[in-house]
C-alpha positions, 0 to 999 in steps of 0.5 A: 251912288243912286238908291238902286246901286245902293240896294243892289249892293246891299242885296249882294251882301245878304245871306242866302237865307235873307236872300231868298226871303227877299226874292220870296216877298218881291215874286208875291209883290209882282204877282199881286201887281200883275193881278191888278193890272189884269183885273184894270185891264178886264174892267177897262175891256182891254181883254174882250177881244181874248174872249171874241178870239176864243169865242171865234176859235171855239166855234169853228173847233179850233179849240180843245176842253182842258184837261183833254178828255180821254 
């Protein structure tokens, strides 16, 4: 049995309260992982053409203000 089998059993067995404890901390581990790459991407201008698009989009009033306005 390799590392992972391990874990995934030893995650099967836990208590439910354990359990969600486990789910809670791997959800903040990911999103902290997400936001950094996301941060490392912007630096790197991978994300400039999201900003051109919207620009773009913006201008011909493809585009609508959140929340919409009443």
């Amino acid at each position: 049995m390799d590392r992972v089998e391990e874990i995934e059993t030893a995650i099967t067995s836990l208590p439910p309260d354990d359990y969600r404890r486990l789910v809670d901390w791997f959800r903040t581990r990911e999103q902290a992982r997400w936001d950094e790459q996301m941060d490392q991407d912007s630096v790197a201008g991978k994300l400039d053409f999201l900003f051109r698009e919207a620009g773009n989009e913006s201008e011909q009033r493809l585009v609508q203000g959140w929340p919409p306005s009443k």
